[in-house]
N, C-alpha and C positions, 0 to 999 in steps of 0.2 A: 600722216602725210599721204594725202591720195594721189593717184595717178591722174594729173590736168588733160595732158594730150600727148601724142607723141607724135617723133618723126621719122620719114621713111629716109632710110640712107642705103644706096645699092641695095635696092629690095628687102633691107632688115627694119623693121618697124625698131623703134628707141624713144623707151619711155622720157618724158617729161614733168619733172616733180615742180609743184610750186607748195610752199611753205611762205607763209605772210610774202614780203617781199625777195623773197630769196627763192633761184630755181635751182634745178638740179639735173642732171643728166644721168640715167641708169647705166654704170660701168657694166651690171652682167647683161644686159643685154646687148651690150658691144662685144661683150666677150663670148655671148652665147652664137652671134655672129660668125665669128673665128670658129669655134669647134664645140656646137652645142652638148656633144659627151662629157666635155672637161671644161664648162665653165670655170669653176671653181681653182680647178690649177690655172688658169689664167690668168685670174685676181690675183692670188697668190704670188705667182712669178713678176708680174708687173708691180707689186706691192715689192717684191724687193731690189727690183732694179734701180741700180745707184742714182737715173734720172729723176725717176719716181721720189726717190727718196731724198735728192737735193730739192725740188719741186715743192713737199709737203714741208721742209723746215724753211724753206722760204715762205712759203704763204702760213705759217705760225708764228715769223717774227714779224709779216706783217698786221695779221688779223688774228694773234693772242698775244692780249699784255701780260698774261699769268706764262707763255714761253720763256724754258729754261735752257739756253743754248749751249751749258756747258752740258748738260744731260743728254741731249741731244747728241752730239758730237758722239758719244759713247755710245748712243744708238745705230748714229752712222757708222762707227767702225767697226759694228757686225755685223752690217746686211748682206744679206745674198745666201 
């Protein structure tokens, strides 16, 4: 998946992926944004924020049929 184009947002350039018909938005460079030294713990921390993580099992139960929601649940009860 190549880099298509990106955009400029408060002067931080933010890549734009396309793949057939599906795009994509680069999280590290939104987070390289915030504090280009700690990308990485950025993802991380936003990866286990409870929103973040009701967000990605909702959009599993709606775009995967192979979603298991009781396993899920058990993944919910130890984030963070």
């Amino acid at each position: 998946m190549a880099k298509s184009k990106s955009i400029n947002v408060k002067g931080t350039e933010i890549g734009l992926f396309s793949n057939g018909n599906e795009d994509y938005v680069s999280i590290t460079d939104i987070a390289r944004h915030k504090d280009s030294a700690n990308t990485d713990s950025i993802i991380q921390n936003w990866l286990r924020n409870r929103n973040t993580i009701e967000l990605l099992g909702f959009w599993e139960q709606m775009y995967n049929p192979g979603f298991k929601p009781l396993e899920f649940e058990g993944f919910q009860s130890r984030r963070g």
